[in-house]
N, CA, C and O atoms as a printed pandas DataFrame, in Angstrom:
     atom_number atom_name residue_name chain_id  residue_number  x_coord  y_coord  z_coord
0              1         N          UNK        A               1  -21.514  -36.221  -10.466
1              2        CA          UNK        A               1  -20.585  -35.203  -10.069
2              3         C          UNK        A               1  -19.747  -35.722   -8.901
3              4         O          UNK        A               1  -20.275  -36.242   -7.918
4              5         N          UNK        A               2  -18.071  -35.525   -9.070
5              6        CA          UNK        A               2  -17.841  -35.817   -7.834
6              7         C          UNK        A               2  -17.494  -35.097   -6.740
7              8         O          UNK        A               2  -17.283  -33.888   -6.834
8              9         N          UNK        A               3  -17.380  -35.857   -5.410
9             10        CA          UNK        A               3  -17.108  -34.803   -4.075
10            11         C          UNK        A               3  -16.041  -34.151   -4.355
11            12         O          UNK        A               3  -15.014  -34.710   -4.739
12            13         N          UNK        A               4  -16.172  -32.754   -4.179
13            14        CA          UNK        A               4  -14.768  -32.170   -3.608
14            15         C          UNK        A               4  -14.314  -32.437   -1.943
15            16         O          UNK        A               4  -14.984  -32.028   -0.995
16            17         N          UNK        A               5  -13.599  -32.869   -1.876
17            18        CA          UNK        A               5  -12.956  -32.493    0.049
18            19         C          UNK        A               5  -11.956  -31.179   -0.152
19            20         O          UNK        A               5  -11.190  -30.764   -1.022
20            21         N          UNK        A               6  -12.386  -30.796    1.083
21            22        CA          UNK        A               6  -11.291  -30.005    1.463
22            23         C          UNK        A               6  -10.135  -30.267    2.181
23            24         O          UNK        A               6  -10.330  -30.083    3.383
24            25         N          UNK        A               7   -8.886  -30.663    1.890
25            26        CA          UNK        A               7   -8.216  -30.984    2.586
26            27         C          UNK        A               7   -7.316  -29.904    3.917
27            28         O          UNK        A               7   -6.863  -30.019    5.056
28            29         N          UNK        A               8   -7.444  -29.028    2.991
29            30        CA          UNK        A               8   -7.031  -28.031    4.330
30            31         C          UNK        A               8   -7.935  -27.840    4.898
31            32         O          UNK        A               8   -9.071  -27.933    4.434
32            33         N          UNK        A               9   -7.525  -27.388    6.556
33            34        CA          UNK        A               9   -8.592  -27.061    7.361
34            35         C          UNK        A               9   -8.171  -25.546    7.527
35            36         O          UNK        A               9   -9.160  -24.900    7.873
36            37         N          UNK        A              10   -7.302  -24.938    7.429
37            38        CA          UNK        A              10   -7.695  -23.630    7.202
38            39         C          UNK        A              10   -8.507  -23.110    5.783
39            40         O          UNK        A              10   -8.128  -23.232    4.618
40            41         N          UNK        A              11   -9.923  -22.407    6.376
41            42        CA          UNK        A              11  -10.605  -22.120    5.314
42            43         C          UNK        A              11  -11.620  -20.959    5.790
43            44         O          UNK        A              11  -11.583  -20.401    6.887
44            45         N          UNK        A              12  -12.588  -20.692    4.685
45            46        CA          UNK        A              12  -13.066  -19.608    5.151
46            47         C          UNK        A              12  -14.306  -20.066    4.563
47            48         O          UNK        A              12  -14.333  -20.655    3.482
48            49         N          UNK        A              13  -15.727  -19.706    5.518
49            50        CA          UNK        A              13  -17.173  -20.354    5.114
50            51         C          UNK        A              13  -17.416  -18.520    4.387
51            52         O          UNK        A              13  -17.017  -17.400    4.705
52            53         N          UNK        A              14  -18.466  -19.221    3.075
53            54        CA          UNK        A              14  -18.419  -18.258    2.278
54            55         C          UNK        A              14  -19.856  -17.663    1.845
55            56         O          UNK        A              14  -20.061  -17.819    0.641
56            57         N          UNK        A              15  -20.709  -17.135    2.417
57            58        CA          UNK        A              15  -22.129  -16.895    2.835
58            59         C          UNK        A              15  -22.686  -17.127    1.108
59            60         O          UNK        A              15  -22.323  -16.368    0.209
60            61         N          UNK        A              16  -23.609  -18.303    0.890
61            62        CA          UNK        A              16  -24.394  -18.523   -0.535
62            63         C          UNK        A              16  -25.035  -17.147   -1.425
63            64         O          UNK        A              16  -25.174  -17.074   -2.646
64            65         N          UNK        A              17  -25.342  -16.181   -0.466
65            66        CA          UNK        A              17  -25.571  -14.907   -0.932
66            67         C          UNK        A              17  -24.994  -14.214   -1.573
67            68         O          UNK        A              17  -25.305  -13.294   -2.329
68            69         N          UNK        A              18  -23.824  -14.792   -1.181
69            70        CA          UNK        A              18  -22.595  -13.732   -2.087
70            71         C          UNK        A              18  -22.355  -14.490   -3.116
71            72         O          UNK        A              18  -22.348  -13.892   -4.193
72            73         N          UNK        A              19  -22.071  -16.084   -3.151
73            74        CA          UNK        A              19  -21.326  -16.601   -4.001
74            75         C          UNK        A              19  -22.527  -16.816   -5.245
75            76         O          UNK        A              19  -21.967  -17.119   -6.299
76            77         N          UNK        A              20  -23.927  -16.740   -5.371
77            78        CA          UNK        A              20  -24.859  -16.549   -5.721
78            79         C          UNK        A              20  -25.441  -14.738   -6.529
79            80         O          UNK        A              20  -26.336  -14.447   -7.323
80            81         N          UNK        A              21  -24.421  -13.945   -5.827
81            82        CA          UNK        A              21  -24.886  -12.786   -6.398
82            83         C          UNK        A              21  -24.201  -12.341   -7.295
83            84         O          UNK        A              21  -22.992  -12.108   -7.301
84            85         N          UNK        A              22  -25.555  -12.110   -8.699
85            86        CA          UNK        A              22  -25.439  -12.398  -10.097
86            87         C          UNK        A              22  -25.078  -10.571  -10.313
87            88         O          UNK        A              22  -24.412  -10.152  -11.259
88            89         N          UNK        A              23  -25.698   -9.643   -9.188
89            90        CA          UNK        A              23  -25.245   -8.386   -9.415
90            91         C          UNK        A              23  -23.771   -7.979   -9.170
91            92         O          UNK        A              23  -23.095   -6.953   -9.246
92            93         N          UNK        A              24  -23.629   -9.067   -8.895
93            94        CA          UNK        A              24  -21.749   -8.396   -8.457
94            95         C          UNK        A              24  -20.827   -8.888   -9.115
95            96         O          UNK        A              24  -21.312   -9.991   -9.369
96            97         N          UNK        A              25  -19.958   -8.877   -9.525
97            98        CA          UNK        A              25  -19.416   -9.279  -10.504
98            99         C          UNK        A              25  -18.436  -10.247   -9.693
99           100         O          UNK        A              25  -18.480  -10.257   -8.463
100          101         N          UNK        A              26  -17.639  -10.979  -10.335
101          102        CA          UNK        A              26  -16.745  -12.359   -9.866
102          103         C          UNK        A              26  -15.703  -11.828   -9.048
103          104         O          UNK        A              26  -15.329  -12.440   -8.047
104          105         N          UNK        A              27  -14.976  -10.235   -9.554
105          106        CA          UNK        A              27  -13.923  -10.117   -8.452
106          107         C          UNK        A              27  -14.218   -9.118   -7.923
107          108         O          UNK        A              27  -13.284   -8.407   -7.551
108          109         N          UNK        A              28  -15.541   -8.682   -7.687
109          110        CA          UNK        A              28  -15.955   -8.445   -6.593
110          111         C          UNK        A              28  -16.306   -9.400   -5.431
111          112         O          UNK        A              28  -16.609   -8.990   -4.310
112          113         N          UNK        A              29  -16.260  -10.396   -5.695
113          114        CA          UNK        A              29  -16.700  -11.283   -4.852
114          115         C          UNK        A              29  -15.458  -12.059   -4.550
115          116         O          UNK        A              29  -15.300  -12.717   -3.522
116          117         N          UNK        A              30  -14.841  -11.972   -5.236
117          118        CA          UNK        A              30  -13.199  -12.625   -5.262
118          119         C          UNK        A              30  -12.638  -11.518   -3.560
119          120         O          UNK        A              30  -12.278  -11.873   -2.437
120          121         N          UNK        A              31  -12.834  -10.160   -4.204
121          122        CA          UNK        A              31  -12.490   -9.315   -3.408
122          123         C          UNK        A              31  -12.702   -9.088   -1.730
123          124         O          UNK        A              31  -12.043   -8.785   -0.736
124          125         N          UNK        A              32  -14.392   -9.531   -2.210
125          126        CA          UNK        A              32  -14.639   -9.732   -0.234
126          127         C          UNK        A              32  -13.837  -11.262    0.192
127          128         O          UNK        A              32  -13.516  -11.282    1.380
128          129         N          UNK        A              33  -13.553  -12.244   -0.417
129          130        CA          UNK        A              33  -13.386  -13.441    0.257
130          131         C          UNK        A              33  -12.129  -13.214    0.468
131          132         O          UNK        A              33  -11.826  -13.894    1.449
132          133         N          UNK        A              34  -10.950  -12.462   -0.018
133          134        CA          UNK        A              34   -9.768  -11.894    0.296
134          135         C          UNK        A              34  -10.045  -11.375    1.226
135          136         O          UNK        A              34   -9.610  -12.019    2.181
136          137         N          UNK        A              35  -10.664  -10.339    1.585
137          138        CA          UNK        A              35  -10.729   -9.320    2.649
138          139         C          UNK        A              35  -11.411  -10.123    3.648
139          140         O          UNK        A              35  -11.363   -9.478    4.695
140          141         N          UNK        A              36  -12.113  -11.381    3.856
141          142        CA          UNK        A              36  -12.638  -12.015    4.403
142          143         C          UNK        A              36  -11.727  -12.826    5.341
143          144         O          UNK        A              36  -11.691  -12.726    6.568
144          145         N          UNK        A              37  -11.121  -13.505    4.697
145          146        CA          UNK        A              37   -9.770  -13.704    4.776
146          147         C          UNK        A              37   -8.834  -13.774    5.817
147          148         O          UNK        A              37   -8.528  -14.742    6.512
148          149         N          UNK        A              38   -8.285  -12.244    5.840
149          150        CA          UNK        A              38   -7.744  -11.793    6.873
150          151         C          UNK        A              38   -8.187  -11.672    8.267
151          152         O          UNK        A              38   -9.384  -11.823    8.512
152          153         N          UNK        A              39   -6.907  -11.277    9.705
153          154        CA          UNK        A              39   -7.459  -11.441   10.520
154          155         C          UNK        A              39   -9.005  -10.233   10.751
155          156         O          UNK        A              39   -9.624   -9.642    9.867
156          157         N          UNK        A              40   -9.212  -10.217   12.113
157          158        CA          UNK        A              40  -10.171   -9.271   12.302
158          159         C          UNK        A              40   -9.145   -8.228   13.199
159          160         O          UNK        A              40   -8.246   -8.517   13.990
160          161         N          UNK        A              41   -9.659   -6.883   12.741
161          162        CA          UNK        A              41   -8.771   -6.004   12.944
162          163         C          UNK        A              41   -7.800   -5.369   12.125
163          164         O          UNK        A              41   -7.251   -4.293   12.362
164          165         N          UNK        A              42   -7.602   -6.224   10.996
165          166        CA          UNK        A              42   -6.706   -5.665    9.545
166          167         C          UNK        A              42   -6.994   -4.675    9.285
167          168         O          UNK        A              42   -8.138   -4.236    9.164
168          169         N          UNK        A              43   -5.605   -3.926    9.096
169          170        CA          UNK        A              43   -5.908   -2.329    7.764
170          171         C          UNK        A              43   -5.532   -2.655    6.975
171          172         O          UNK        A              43   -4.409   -3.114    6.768
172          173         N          UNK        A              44   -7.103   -2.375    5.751
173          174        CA          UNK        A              44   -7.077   -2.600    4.345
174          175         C          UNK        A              44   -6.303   -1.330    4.138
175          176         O          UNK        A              44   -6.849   -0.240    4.312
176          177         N          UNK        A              45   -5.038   -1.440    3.770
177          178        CA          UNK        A              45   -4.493   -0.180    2.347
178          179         C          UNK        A              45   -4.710   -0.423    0.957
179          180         O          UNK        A              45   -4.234   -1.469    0.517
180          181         N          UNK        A              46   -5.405    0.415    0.080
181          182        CA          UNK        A              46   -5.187   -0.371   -0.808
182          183         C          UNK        A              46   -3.775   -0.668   -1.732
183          184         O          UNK        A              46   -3.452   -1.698   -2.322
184          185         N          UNK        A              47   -2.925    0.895   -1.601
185          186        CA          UNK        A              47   -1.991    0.285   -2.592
186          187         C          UNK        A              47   -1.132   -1.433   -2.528
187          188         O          UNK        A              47   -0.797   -2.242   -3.394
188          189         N          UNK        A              48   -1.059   -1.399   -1.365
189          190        CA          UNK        A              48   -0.315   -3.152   -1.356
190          191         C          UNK        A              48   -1.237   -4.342   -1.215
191          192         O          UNK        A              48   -0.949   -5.520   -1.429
192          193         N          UNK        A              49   -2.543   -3.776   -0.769
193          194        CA          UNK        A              49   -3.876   -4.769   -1.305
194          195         C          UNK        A              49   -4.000   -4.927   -2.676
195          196         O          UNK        A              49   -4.312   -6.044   -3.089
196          197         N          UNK        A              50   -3.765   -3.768   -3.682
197          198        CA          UNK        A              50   -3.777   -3.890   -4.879
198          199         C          UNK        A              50   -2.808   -4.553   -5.902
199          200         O          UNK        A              50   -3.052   -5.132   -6.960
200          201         N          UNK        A              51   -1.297   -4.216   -5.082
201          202        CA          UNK        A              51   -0.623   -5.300   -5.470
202          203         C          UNK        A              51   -0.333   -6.415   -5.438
203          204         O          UNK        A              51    0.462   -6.975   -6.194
204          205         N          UNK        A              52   -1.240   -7.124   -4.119
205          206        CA          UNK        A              52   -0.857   -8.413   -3.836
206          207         C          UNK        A              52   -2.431   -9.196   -4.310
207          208         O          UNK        A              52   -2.703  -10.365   -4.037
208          209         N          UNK        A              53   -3.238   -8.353   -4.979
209          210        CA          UNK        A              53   -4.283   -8.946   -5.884
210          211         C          UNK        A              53   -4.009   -8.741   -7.201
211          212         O          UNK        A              53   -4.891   -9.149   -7.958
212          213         N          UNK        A              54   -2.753   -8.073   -7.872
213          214        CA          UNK        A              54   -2.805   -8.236   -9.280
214          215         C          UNK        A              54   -3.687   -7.080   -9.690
215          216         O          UNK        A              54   -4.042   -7.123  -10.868
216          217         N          UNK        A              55   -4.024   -6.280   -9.132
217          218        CA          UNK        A              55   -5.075   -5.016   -9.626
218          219         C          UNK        A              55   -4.189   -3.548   -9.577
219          220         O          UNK        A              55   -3.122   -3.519   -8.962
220          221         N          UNK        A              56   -4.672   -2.439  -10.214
221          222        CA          UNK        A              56   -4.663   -1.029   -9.703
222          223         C          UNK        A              56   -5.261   -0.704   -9.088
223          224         O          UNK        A              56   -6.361   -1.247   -8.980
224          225         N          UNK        A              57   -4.916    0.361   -8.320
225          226        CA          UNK        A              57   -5.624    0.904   -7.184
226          227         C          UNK        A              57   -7.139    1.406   -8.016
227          228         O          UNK        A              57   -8.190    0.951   -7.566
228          229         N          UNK        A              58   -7.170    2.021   -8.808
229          230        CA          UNK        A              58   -8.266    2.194   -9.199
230          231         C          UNK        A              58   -9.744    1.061   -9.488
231          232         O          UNK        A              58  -10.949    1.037   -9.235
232          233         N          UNK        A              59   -8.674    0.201  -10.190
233          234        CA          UNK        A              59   -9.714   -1.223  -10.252
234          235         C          UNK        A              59   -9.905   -1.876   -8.846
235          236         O          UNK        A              59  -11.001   -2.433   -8.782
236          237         N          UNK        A              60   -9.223   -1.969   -7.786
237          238        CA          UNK        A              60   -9.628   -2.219   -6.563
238          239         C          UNK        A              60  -10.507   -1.525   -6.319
239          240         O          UNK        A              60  -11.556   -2.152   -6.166
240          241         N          UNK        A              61  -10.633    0.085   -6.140
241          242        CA          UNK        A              61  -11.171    1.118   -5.839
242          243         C          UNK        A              61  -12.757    1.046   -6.594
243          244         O          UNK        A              61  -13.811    1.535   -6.187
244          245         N          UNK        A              62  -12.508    0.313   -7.734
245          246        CA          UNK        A              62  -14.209   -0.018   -8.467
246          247         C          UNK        A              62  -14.875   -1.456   -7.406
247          248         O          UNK        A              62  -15.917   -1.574   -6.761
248          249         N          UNK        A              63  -13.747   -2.335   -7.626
249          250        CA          UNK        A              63  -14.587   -3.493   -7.022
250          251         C          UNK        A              63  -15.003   -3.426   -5.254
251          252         O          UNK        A              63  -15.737   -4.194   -4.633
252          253         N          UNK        A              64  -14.202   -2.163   -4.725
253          254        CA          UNK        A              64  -14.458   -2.082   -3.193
254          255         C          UNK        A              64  -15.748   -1.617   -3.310
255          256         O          UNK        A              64  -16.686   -2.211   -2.777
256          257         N          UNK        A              65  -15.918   -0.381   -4.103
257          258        CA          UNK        A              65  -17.468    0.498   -4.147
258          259         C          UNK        A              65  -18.364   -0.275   -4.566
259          260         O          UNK        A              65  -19.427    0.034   -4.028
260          261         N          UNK        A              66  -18.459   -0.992   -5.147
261          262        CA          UNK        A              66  -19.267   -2.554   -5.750
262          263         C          UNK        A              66  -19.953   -3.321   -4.567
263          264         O          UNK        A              66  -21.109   -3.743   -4.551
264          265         N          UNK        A              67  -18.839   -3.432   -3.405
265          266        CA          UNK        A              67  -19.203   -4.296   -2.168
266          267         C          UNK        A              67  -19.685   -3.099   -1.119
267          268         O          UNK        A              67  -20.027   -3.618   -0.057
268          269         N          UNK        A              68  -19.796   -1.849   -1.103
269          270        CA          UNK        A              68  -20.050   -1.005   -0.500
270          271         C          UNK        A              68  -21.367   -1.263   -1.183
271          272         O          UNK        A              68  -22.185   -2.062   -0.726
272          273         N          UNK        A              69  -21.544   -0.619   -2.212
273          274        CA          UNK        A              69  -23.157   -0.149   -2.510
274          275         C          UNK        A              69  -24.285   -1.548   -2.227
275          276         O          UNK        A              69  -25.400   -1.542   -1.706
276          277         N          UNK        A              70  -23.615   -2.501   -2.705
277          278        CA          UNK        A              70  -24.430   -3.702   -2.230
278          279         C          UNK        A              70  -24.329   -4.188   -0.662
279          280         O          UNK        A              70  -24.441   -5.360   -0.300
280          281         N          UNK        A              71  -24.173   -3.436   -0.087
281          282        CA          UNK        A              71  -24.267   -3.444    1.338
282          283         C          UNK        A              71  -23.367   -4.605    2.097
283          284         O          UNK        A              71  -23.786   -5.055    3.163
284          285         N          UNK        A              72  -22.066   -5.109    1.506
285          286        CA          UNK        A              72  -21.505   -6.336    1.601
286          287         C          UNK        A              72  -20.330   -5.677    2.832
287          288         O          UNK        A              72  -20.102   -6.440    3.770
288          289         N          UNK        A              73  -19.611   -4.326    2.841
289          290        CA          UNK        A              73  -18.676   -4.479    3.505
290          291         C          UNK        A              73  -18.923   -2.926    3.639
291          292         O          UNK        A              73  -19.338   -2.375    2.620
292          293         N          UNK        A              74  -18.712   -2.099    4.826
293          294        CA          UNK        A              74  -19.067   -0.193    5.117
294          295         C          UNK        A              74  -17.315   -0.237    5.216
295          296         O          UNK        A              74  -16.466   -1.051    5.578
296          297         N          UNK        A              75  -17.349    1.244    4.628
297          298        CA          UNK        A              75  -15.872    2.125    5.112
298          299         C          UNK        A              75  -16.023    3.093    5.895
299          300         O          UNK        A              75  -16.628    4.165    5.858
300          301         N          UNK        A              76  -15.050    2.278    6.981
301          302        CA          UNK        A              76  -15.287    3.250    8.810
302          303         C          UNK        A              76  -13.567    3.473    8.438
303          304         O          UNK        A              76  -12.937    2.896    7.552
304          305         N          UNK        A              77  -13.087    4.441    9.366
305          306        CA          UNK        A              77  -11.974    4.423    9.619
306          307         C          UNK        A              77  -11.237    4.640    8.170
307          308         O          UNK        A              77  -10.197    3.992    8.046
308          309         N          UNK        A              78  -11.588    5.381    7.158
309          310        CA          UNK        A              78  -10.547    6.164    5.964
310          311         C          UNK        A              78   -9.447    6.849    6.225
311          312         O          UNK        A              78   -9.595    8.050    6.454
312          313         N          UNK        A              79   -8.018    6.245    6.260
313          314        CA          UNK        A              79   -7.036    7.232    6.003
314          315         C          UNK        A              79   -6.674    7.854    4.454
315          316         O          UNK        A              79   -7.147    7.622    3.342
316          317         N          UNK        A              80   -5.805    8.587    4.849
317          318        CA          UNK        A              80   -5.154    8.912    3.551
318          319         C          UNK        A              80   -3.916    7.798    3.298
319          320         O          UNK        A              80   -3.163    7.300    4.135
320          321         N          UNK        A              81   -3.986    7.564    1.692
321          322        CA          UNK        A              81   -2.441    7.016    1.110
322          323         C          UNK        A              81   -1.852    7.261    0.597
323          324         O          UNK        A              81   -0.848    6.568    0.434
């Protein structure tokens, strides 16, 4: 097998737990490393989170509750959109 390098050094370390968890589905996990991502302090909205992932708000709205129930990411601070 060969090495990957990373050539960029902007990157994001990606906890084996997640990238390993067989209960969550791929863009759920796609989903936290996006939201991971960003700075600290970001407001997630979803409608333009949803558009700038290629999703509906609703299918965002499945894969967020996905990372909620598996204890991956809490919702503090709910506005309305």
């Amino acid at each position: 097998m060969e090495k990957v390098y990373n050539e960029n050094r902007n990157f994001e370390c990606i906890p084996h737990e997640l990238i390993f968890n067989s209960k969550l589905s791929d863009r759920a996990r796609f989903v936290y490393i996006y939201m991971s991502a960003k700075p600290d302090g970001w407001d997630f909205v979803l409608k333009p989170m949803a558009n700038e992932l290629g999703y509906s708000v609703d299918t965002l709205r499945k894969y967020i509750k996905e990372l909620i129930d598996a204890g991956w990411i809490d919702r503090e601070g709910q506005h309305n959109e």
